[in-house]
C-alpha positions as CSV (number, residue, x, y, z in Angstrom):
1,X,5.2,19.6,-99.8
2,X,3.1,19.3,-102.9
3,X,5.3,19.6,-106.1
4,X,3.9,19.7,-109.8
5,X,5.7,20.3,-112.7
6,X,3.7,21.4,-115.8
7,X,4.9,21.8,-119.8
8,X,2.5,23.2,-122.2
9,X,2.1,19.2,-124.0
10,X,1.7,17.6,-120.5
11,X,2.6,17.2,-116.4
12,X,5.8,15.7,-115.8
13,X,5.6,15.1,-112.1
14,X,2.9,15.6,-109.1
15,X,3.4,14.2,-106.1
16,X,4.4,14.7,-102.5
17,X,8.3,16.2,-101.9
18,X,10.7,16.6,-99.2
19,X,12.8,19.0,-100.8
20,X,13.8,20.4,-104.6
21,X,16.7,22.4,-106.1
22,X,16.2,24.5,-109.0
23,X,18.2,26.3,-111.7
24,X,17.3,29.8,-111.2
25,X,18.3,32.8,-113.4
26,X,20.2,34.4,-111.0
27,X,21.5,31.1,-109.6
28,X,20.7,27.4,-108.3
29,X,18.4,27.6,-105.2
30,X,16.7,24.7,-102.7
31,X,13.2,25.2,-102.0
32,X,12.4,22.8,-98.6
33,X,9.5,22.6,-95.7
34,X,7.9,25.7,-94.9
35,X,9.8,28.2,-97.5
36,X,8.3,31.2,-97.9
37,X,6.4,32.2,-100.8
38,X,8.0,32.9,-103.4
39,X,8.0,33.9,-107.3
40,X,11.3,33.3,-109.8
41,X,12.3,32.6,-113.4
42,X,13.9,29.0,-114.2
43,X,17.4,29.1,-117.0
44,X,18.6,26.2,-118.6
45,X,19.4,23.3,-116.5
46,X,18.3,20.6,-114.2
47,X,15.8,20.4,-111.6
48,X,16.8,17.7,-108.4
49,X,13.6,16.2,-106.5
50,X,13.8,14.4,-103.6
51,X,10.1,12.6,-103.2
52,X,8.7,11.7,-99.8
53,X,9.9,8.2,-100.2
54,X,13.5,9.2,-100.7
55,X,14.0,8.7,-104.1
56,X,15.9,11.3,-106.0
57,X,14.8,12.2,-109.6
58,X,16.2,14.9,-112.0
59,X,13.7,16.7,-114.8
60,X,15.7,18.9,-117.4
61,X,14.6,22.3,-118.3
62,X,15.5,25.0,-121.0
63,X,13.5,27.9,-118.5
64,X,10.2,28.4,-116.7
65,X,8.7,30.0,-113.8
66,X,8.2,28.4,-110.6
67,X,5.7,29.8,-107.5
68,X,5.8,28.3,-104.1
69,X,3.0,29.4,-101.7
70,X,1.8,27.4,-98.5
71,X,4.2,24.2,-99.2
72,X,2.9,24.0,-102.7
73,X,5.2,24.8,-105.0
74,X,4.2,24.7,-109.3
75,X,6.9,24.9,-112.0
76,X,5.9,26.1,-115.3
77,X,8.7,24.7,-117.4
């Protein structure tokens, strides 16, 4: 899956995942392989990526918007 996560002053990451869990305003969800499309708002709190290589890395948030459509998914943060 292709992740990208995008602030108004710059991108903060763009690469290739295998699975991310987001804070979303009705709760915490896990977007992975072949989810289906989707549209949600982002609260306050901390967004887990697990990159293709395994690596884990964590990208705080105070809200946002995330779309995922055909294993592409874009967070507006």
């Amino acid at each position: 899956m292709q992740l990208d996560i995008l602030t108004p002053d710059k991108a903060l990451f763009s690469g290739d995942v295998t699975s991310v869990i987001l804070p979303g305003s009705k709760g915490q969800f896990e977007i992975l392989n072949s989810h289906a499309a989707i549209v949600s708002s982002l609260d306050k709190g901390t967004i887990k990526v697990k990159t293709a290589d395994g690596k884990t890395q964590l990208f705080e948030v105070s809200g946002g918007v995330v779309e995922v459509q055909d294993n592409k998914i874009v967070v507006l943060a």
